[in-house]
C-alpha positions as CSV (number, residue, x, y, z in Angstrom):
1,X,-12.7,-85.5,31.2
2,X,-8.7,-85.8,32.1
3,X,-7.1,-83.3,33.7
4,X,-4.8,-82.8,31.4
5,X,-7.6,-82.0,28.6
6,X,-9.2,-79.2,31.1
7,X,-5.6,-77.7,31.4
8,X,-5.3,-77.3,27.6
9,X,-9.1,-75.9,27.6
10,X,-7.9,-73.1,29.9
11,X,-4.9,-72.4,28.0
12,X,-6.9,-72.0,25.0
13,X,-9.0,-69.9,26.9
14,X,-6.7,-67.7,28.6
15,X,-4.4,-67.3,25.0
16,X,-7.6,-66.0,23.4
17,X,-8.4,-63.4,25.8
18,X,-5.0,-61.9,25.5
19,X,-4.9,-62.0,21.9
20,X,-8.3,-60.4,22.3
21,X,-7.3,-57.7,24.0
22,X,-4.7,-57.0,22.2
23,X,-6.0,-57.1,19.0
24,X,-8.3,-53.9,20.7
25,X,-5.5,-51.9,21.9
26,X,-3.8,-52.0,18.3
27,X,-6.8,-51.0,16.6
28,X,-7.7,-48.2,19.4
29,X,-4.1,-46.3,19.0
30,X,-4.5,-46.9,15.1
31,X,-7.7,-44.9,15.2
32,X,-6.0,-42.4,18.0
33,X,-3.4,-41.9,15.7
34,X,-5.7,-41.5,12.4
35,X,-7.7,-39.0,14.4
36,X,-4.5,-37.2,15.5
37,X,-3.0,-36.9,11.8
38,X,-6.7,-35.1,10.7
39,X,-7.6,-32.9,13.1
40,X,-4.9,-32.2,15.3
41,X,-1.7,-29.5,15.1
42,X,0.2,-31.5,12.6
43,X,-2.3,-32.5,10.2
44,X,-1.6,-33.0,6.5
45,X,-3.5,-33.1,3.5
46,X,-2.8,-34.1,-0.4
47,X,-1.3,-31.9,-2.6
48,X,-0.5,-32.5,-6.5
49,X,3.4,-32.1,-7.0
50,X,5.4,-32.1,-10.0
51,X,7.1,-35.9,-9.9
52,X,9.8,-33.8,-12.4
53,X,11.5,-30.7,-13.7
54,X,8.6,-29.6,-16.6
55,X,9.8,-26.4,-18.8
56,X,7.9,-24.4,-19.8
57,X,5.3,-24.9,-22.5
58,X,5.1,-28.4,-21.3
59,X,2.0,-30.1,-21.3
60,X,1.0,-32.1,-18.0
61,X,0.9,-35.7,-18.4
62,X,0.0,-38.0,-15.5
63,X,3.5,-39.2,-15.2
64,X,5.0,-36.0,-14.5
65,X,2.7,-35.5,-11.7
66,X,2.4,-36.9,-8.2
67,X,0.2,-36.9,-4.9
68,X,2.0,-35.8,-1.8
69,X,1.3,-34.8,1.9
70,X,1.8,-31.7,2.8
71,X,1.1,-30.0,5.9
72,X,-2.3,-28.7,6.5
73,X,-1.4,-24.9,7.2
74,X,1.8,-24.8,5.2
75,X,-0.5,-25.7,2.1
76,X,-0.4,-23.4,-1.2
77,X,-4.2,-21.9,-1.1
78,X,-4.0,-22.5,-5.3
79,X,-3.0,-26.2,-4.9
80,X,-4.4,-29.2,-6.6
81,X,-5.6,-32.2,-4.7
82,X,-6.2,-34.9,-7.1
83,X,-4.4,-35.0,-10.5
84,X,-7.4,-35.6,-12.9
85,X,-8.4,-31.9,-12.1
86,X,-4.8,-30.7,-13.4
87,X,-5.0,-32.7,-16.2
88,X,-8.4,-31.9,-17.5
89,X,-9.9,-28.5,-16.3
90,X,-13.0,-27.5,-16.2
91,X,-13.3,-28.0,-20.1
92,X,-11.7,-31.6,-20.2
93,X,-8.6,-30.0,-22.4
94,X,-4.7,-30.5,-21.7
95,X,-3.4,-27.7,-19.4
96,X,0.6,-26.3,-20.1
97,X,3.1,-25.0,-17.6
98,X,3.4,-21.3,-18.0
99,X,6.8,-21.2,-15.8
100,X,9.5,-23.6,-15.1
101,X,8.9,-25.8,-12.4
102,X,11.3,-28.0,-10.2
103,X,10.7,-31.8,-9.0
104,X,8.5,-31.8,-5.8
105,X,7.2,-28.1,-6.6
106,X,3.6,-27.9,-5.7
107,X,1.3,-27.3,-9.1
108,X,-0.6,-23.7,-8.5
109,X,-3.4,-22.6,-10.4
110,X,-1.6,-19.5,-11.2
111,X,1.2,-21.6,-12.9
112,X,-0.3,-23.6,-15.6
113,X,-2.6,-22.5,-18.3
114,X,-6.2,-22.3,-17.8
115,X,-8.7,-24.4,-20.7
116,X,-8.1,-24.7,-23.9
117,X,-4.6,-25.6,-22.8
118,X,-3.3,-21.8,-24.6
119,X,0.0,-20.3,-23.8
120,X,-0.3,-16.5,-23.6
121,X,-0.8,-13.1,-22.0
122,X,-4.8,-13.8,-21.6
123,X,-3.8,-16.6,-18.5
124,X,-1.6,-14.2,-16.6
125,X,-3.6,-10.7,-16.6
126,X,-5.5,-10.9,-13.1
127,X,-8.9,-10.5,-13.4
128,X,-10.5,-6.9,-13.9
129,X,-7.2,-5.8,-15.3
130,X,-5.7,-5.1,-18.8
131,X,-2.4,-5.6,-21.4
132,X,-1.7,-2.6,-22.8
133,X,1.4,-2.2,-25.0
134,X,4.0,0.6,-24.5
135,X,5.8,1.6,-27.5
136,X,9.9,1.8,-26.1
137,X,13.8,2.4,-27.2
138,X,16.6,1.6,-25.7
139,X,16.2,5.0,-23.0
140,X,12.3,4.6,-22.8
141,X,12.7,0.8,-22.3
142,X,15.2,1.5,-19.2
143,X,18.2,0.6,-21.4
144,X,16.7,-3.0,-22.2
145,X,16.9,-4.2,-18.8
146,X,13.1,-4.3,-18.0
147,X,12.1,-7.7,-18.1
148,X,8.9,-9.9,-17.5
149,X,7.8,-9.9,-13.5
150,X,9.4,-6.1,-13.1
151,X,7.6,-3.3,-11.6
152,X,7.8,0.5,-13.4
153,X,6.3,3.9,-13.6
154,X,4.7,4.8,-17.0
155,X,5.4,8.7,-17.4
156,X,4.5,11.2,-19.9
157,X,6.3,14.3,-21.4
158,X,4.2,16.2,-23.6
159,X,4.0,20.2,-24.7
160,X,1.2,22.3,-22.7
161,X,0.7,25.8,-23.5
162,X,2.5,28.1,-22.2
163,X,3.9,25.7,-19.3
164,X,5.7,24.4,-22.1
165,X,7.3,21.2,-21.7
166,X,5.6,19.2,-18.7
167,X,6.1,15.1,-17.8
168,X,3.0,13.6,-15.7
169,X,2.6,9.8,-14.1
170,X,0.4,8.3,-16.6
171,X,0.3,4.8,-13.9
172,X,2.9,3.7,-10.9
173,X,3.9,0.5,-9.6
174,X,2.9,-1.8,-12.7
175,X,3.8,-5.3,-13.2
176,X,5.8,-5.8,-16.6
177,X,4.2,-8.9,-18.6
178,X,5.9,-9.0,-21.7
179,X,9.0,-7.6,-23.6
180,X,8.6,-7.4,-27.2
181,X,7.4,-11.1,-27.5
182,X,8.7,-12.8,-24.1
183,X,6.7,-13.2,-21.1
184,X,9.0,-15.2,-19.5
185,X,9.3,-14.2,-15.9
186,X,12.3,-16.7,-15.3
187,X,14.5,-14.4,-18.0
188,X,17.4,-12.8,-16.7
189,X,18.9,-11.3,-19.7
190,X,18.8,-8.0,-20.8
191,X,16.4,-7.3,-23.6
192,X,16.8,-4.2,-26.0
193,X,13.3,-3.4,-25.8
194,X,10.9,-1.9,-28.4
195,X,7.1,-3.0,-26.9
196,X,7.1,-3.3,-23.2
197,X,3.9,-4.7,-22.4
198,X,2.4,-3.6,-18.8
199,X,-0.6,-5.0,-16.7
200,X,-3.1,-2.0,-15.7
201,X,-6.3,-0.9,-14.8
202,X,-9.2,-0.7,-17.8
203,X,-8.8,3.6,-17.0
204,X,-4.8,3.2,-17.5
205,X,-4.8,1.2,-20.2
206,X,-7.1,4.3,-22.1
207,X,-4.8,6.7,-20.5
208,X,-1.7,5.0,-22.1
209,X,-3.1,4.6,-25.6
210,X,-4.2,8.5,-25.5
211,X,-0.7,9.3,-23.9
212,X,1.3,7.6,-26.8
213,X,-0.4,10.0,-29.5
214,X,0.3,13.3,-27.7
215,X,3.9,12.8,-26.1
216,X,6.4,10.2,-25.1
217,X,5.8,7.7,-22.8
218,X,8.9,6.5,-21.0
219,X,9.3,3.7,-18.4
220,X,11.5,4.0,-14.8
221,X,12.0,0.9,-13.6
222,X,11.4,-0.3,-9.9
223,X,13.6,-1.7,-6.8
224,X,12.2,-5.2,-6.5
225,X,10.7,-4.3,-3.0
226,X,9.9,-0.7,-3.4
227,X,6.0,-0.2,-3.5
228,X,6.0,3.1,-2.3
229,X,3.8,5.9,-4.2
230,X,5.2,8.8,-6.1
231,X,5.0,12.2,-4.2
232,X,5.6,14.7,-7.0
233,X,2.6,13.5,-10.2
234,X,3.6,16.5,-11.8
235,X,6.5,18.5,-13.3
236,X,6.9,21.5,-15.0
237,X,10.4,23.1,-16.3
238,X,10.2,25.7,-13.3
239,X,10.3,22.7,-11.4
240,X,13.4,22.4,-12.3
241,X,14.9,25.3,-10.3
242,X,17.4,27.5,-11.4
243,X,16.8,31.3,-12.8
244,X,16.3,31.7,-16.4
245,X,19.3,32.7,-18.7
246,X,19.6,36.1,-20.5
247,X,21.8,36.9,-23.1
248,X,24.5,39.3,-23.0
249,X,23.7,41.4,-26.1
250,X,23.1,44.9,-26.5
251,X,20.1,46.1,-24.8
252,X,19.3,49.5,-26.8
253,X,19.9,50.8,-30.8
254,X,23.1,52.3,-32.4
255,X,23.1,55.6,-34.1
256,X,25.9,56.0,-36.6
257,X,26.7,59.5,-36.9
258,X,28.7,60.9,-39.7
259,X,30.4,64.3,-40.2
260,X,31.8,64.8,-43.7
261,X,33.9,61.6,-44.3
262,X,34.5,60.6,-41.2
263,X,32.1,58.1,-39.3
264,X,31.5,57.9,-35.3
265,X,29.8,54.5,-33.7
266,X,29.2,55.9,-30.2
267,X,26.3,57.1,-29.5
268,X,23.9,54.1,-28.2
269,X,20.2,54.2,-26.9
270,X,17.8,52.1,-25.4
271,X,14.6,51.3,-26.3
272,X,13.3,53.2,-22.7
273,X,14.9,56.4,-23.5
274,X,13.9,56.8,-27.3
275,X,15.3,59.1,-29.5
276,X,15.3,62.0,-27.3
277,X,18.2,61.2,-25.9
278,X,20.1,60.4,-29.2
279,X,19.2,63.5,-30.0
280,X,20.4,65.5,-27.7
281,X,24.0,63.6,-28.1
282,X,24.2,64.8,-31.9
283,X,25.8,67.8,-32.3
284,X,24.0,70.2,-34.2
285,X,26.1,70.2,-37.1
286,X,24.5,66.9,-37.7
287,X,21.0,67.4,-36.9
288,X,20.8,70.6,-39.2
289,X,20.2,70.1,-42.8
């Protein structure tokens, strides 16, 4: 064998073994790297996105809907991870978007409609609690600008014995989910209301409806971020300070005397005193027969 043949043997040779080795040290930091992205501090995972704007009402196709990564603990805990389980359910039926939603929003559980694909009150109540209707005008409604997503007080102001007039807290800190026939909670516009509908306990709800046939049930509305609980659940018209009013009237009876033709209006008793002293103020010209 040549030289020359044995020196282009060893090239060979040697050119394999480095693409050998490299060929390792690619795959090891591609499999460092995989590791890295899975378990370590930045890892991501798939989350179902809106690939769109969808309005409300809108039911989810596959083209309106995308996978993206998003990072692990920045993840919503209601988010989808593969979009066959938005688009069927547990049923197999066509979900709806119960809000607005922009392009690249992530799709929450909470904001599309459950099976059966229905648009209404029954997907928004949380569970255990209940829709209860509150009959309102234009002062119980919070001059019309209680709208879907606000929080209010439900008060009462009823007649009780001889308290008379008395308003109680019927429920505190509820969540508005309708006005008259909207449940939109992106509405900004004022509503004159006559039906507030309010999320509450199964206890409030019975309260409410009992409430509504003895009184009137008015609303207060809420500061967005004020949770706090009402100190005063009860108020009577004492409460209202202040001391009570007397008329200025007179106090006691008039006697009218008369002597012949002439008539006298000045002699004036009380109650207290009786005719005794009335008496003893007629001359006795008068009392005589």
């Amino acid at each position: 064998m040549s030289i020359r043949t044995l020196a282009t043997l060893g090239v060979a040779v040697l050119l394999g073994l480095i693409a050998v080795i490299l060929v390792r040290s690619y795959l090891g930091n591609a499999a460092q790297n995989a590791a890295t992205q899975t378990a370590g501090p930045g890892a991501t995972v798939s989350i179902v996105v809106a690939a769109r704007p969808l309005a409300r009402g809108a039911v989810l196709q596959a083209d309106a809907l995308k996978i993206v990564s998003y990072p692990q603990d920045a993840a919503p805990a209601e988010a989808f991870h593969s979009i066959p389980d938005v688009l069927n359910g547990d049923s197999g039926n066509q979900r709806v978007a119960l809000r607005d939603m922009v392009a690249n929003e992530p799709v929450l559980s909470g904001n599309i409609s459950g099976a059966g694909g229905r648009l209404g009150l029954s997907g928004v109540v949380a569970p255990g609690m209940r829709a209860v209707s509150v009959r309102s005008g234009d002062v119980a409604g919070v001059g019309g600008f209680v709208l879907p997503g606000d929080r209010v007080d439900i008060l009462l102001t009823r007649s009780e014995g001889n308290q008379g007039t008395v308003t109680q807290v019927l429920a505190e800190n509820v969540r508005v989910l309708g006005v008259d026939q909207m449940d939109n909670v992106e509405a900004n516009k004022p509503v004159v209301a006559k039906v507030v509908t309010v999320e509450v306990t199964p206890e409030q709800a019975q309260t409410i409806s009992l409430a509504q046939a003895v009184g009137s049930v008015t609303l207060t509305l809420r500061h967005v971020a004020d949770s706090a609980p009402l100190v005063k659940k009860f108020m009577t018209i004492s409460d209202l300070g202040g001391a009570p009013h007397h008329g200025a009237g007179r106090s006691g009876y008039s006697i009218r005397v008369i002597r012949g033709v002439d008539a006298s209006n000045g002699f004036a008793v009380s109650v207290g005193n009786g005719l005794k002293t009335a008496s003893s103020a007629v001359p006795a010209a008068v009392r005589a027969p």
